[in-house]
PAKOL-664291 format. One line per field, with one value per residue (C-alpha): residue in three letters; residue number from 1; x, y, z; chain. Coordinates in steps of 0.25 Angstrom, whole numbers, padded with zeros to 4 digits. Last residue first. Layout:
<rs>
code: c(Ala|...)
pos: c(NUM|...)
X: c(X|...)
Y: c(Y|...)
Z: c(Z|...)
unit: c(A|...)
</rs>
This chain:
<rs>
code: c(Unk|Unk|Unk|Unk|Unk|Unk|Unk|Unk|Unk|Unk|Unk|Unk|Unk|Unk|Unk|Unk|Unk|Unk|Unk|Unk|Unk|Unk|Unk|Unk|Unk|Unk|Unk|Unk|Unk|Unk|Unk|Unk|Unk|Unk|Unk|Unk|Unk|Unk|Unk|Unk|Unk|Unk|Unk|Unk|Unk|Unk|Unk|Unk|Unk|Unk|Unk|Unk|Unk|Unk|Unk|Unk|Unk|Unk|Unk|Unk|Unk|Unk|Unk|Unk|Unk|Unk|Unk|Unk|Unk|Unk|Unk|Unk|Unk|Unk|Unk|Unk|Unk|Unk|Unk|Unk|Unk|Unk|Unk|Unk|Unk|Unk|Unk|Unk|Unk|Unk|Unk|Unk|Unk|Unk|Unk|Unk|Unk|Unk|Unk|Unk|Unk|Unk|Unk|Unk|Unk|Unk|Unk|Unk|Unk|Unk|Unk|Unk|Unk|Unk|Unk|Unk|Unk|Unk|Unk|Unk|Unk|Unk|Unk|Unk|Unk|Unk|Unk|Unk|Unk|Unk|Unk|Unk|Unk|Unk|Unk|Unk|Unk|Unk|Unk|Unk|Unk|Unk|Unk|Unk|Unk|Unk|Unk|Unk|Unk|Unk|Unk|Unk|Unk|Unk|Unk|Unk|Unk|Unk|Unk|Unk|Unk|Unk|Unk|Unk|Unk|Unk|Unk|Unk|Unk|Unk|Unk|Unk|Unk|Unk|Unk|Unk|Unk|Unk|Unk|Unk|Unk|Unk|Unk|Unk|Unk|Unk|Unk|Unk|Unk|Unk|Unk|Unk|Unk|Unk|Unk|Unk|Unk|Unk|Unk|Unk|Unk|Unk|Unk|Unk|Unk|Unk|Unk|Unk|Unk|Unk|Unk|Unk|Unk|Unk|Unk|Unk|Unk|Unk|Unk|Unk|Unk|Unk|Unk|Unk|Unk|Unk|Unk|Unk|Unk|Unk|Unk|Unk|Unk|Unk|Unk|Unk|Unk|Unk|Unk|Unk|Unk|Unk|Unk|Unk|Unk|Unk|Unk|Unk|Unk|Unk|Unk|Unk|Unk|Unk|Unk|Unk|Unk|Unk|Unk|Unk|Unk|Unk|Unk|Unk|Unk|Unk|Unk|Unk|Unk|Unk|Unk|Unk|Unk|Unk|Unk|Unk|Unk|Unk|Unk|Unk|Unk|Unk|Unk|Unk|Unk|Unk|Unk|Unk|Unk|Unk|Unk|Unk|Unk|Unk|Unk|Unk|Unk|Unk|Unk|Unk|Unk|Unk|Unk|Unk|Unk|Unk|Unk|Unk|Unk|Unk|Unk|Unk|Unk|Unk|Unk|Unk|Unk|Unk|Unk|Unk|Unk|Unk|Unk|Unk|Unk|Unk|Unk|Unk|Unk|Unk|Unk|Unk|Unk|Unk|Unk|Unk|Unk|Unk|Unk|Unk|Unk|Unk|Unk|Unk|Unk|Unk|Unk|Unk|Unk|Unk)
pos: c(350|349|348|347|346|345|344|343|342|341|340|339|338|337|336|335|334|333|332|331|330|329|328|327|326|325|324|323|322|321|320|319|318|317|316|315|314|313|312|311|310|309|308|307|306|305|304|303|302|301|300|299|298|297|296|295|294|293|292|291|290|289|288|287|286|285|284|283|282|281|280|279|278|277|276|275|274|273|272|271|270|269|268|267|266|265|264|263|262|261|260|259|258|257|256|255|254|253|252|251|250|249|248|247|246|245|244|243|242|241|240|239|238|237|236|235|234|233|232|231|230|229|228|227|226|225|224|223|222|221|220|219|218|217|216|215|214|213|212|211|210|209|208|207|206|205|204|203|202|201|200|199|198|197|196|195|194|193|192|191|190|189|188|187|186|185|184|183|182|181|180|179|178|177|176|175|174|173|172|171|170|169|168|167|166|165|164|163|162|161|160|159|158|157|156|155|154|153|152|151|150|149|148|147|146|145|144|143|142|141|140|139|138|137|136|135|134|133|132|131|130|129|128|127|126|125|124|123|122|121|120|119|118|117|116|115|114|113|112|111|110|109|108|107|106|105|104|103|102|101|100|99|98|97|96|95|94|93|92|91|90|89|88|87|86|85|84|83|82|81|80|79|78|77|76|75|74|73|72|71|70|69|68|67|66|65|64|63|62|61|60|59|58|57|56|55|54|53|52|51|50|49|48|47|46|45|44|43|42|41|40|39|38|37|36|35|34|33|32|31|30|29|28|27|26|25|24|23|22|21|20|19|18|17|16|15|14|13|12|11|10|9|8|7|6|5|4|3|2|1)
X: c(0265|0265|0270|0281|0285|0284|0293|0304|0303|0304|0316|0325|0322|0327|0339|0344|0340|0350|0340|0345|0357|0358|0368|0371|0381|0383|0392|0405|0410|0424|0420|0404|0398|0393|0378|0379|0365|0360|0371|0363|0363|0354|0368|0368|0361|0349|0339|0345|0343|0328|0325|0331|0321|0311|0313|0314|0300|0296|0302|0299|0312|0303|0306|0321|0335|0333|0348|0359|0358|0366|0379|0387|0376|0370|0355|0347|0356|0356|0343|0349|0353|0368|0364|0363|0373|0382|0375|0375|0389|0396|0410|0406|0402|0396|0385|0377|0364|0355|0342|0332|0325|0319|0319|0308|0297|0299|0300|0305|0316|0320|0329|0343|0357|0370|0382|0395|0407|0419|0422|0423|0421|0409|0399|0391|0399|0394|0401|0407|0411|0424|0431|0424|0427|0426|0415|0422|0417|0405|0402|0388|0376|0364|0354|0339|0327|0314|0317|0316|0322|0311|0322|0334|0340|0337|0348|0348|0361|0363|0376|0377|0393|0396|0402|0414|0424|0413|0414|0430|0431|0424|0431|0444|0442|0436|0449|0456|0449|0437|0430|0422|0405|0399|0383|0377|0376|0382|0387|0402|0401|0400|0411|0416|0429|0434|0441|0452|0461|0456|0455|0470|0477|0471|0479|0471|0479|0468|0456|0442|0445|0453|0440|0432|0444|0446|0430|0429|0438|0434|0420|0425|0427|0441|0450|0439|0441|0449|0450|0445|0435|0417|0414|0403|0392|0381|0381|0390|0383|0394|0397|0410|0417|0427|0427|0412|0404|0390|0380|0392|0388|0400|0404|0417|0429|0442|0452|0461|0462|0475|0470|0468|0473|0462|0451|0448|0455|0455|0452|0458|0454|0462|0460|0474|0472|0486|0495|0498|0509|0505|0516|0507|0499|0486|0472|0462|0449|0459|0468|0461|0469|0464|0470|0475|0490|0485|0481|0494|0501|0493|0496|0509|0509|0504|0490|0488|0481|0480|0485|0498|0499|0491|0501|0513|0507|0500|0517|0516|0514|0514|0502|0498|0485|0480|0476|0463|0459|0448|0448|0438|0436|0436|0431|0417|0410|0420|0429|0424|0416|0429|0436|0445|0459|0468|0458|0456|0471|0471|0462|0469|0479|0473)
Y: c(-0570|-0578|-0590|-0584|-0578|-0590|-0598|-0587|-0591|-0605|-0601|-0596|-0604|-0615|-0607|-0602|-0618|-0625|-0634|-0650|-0656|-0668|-0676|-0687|-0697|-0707|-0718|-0720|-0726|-0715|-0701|-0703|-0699|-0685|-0678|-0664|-0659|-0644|-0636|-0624|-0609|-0598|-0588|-0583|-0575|-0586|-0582|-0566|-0566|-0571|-0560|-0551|-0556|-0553|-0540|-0536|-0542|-0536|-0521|-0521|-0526|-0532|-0545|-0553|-0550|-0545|-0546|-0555|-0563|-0555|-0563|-0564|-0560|-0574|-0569|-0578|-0583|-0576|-0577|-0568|-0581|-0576|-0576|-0589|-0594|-0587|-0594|-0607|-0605|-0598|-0603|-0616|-0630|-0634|-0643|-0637|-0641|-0629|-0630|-0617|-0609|-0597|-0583|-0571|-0579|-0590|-0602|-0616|-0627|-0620|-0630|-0625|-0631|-0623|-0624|-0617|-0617|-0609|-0593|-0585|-0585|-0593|-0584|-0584|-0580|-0581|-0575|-0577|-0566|-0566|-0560|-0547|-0542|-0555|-0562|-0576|-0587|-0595|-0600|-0601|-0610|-0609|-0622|-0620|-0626|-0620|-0607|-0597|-0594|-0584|-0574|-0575|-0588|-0600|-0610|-0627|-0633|-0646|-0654|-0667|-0668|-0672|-0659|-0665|-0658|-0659|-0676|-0675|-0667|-0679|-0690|-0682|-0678|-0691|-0695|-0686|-0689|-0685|-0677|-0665|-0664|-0651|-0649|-0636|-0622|-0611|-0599|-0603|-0609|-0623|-0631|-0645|-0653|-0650|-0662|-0665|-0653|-0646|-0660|-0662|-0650|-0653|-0666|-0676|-0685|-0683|-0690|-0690|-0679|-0674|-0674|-0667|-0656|-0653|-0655|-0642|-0633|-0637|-0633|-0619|-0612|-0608|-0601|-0592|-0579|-0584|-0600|-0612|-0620|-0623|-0609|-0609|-0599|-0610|-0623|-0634|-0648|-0658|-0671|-0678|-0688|-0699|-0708|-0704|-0692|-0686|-0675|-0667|-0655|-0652|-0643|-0637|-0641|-0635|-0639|-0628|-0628|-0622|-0614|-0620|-0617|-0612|-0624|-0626|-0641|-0646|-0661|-0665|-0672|-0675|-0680|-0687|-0685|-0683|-0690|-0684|-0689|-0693|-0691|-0684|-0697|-0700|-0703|-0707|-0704|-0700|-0693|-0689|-0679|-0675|-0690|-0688|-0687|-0679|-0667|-0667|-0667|-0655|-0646|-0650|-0644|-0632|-0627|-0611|-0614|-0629|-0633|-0632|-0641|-0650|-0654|-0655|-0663|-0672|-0673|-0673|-0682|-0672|-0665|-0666|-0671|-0662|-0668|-0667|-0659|-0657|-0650|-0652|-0644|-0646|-0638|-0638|-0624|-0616|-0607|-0593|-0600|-0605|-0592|-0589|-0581|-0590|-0590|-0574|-0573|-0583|-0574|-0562|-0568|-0572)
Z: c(0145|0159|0151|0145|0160|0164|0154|0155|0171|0169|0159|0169|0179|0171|0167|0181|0187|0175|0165|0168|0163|0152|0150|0137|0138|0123|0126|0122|0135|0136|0129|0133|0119|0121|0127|0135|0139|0146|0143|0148|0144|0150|0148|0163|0176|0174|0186|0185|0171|0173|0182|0172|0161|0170|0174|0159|0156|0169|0163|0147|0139|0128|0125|0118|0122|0135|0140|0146|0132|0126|0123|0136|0144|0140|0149|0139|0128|0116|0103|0093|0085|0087|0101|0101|0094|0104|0116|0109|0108|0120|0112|0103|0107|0092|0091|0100|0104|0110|0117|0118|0127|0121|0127|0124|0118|0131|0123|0126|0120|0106|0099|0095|0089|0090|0080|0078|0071|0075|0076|0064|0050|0052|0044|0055|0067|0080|0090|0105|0113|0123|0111|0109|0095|0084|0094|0098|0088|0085|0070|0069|0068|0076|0075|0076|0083|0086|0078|0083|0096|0103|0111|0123|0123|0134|0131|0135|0130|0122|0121|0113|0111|0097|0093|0087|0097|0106|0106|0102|0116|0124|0118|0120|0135|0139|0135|0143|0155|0164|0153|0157|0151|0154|0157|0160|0163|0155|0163|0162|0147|0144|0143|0134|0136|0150|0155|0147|0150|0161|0170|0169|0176|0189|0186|0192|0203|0213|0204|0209|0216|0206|0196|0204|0207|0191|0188|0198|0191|0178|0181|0186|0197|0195|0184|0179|0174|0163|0161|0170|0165|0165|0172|0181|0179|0176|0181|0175|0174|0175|0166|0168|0160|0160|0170|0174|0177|0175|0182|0189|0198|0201|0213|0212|0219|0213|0203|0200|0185|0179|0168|0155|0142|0133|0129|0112|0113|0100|0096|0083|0069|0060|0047|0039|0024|0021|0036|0048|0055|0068|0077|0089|0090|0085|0088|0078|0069|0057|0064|0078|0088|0102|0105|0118|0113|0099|0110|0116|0103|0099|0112|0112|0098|0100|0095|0093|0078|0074|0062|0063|0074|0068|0059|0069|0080|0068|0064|0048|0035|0025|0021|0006|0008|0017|0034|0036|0050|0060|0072|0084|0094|0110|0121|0117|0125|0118|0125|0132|0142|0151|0149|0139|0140|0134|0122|0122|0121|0110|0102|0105|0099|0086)
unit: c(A|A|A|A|A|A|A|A|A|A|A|A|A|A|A|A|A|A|A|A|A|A|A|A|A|A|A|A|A|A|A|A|A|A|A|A|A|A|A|A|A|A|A|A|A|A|A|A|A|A|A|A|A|A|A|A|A|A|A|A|A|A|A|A|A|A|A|A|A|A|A|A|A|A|A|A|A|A|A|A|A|A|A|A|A|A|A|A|A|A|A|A|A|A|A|A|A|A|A|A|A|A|A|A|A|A|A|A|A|A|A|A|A|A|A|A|A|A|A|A|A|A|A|A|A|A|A|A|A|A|A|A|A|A|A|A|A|A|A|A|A|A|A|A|A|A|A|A|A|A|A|A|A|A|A|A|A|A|A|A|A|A|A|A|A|A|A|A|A|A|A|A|A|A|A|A|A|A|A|A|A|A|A|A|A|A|A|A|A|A|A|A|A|A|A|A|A|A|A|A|A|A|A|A|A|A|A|A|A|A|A|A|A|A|A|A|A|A|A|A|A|A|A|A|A|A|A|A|A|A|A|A|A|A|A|A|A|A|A|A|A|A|A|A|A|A|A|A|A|A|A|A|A|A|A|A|A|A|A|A|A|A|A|A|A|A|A|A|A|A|A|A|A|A|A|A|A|A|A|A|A|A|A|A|A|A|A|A|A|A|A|A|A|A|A|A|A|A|A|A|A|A|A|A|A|A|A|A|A|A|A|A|A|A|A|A|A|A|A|A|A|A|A|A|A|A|A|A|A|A|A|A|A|A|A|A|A|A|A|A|A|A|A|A|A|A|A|A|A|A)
</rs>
């Protein structure tokens, strides 16, 4: 366990989960005493404090039965709970910088921006500047001076996608954005669809992948599937094959679940890994004779997509302030659609 936690206070911006909230459920037995909410989900909750808790029952992070409470809410026999659990490490101070944004969507509450790959989501480990959060900080204090720099980190980041993903990213503007927003992932009800290319012929033509996902048992920084579900948390991943190129497949994933590396883990646990993931085996001819021009070219498409071919193409969620129903869709990235306009002649020279 403390290893664990060491890891934790050491994890980079890809290493957490790609939904930044869970949810946790609780019924109240019936022979519990009538008691502090503060004090019975303190003992619930492993390495919570109980500022922490009071903190999050002040903004409403805490439902009993469907509503908000204070922290001297005596819970009650048959009382259900439902909290709203922050997965993210303690941050780093944030140093707001200006960084171009390439922003497709914003109003009071929200903003939309398409992150390009190789640019890290939040400060943590190895990464204190440069990143997304960096650059949402100095935005958002030019519209605002009085902004706390350390405001932004706390209820503005409520999803990521990992450094060399490209795609869409939804940041909340204010705390209650912050919490419709979260509840939204937290009950995976967030629409998000990726676009993949992954090594191999993926049979069949639609499929879901199911698995607990959890850190590899010996190397850490690994993320594992784990069957039997003894490990790790839930996880699902919906597929539909999109093209075939008899050596790689482009596929669309819809997750339900926003684990760790996740559709990147799933697939690999399928035997079909990301193309050129060097982080689980994709960087390498999976599938084809390695004979020289078929080699050559495999490498000349490693060196047009030097990354994971993953793409958070569309984001959809219930608007947090009007109610409406917001759906975004970004465009293929120029590394992957080349990529696979050049898998899709050499298929068609065959």
């Amino acid at each position: 366990m403390e290893q664990e936690k060491e890891w934790q206070n050491e994890a980079t911006d890809e290493e957490v989960g790609e939904s930044r909230y869970e949810r946790m459920d609780f019924t109240v037995d019936k022979g519990q005493e009538l008691t502090r909410i503060d004090k019975f989900l303190i003992n619930r909750i492993e390495g919570g404090t109980r500022n922490k808790l009071q903190q999050g029952i002040e903004k409403g992070y805490v439902l009993v039965n469907g509503r908000t409470v204070k922290s001297n809410y005596k819970v009650r026999p048959g009382d259900r709970i439902i909290m709203y659990s922050d997965t993210a490490p303690e941050t780093t101070e944030i140093i707001p910088e200006q960084i171009p944004l390439d922003i497709r969507y914003e109003d009071d509450d929200i903003i939309i921006l398409y992150k390009s790959a190789g640019m890290v989501v939040h400060p943590g480990s190895g990464n204190y500047t440069g990143t997304v959060v960096n650059g949402v900080a100095w935005y958002l204090q030019q519209q605002n001076p009085g902004l706390s720099e350390s405001a932004l980190p706390r209820f503005g980041l409520v999803h990521r996608i990992d450094k060399n993903t490209s795609g869409l990213l939804i940041l909340a503007k204010n705390e209650a954005a912050s919490l419709g927003l979260a509840r939204q992932f937290a009950e995976h009800t967030v629409q998000r669809k990726y676009v993949a290319l992954v090594w191999g012929d993926l049979s069949p033509d639609e499929g879901t992948i199911t698995g607990h996902i959890g850190r590899n048992l010996r190397y850490r920084k690994l993320m594992d599937v784990f069957p039997e579900g003894d490990h790790g948390k839930e996880a699902t991943t919906h597929y539909r094959v999109l093209e075939r190129f008899g050596y790689v497949t482009l596929i669309e994933c819809h997750l339900e679940t926003g684990r760790t590396h996740q559709i990147r883990v799933h697939m690999k646990h399928i035997g079909h890994p990301l193309f050129n993931d060097d982080t689980y085996g994709g960087d390498r001819i999976v599938k084809g004779t390695v004979f020289a021009k078929y080699k050559q070219f495999v490498e000349n498409c490693f060196t047009i997509c030097p990354r994971q071919a993953l793409h958070a193409k569309t984001i959809g969620f219930i608007h947090p302030s009007s109610g409406k129903e917001m759906f975004f869709d970004t465009e293929m990235p120029d590394d992957m659609r080349m990529v696979i306009e050049k898998w899709r002649r050499y298929v068609g020279a065959r």
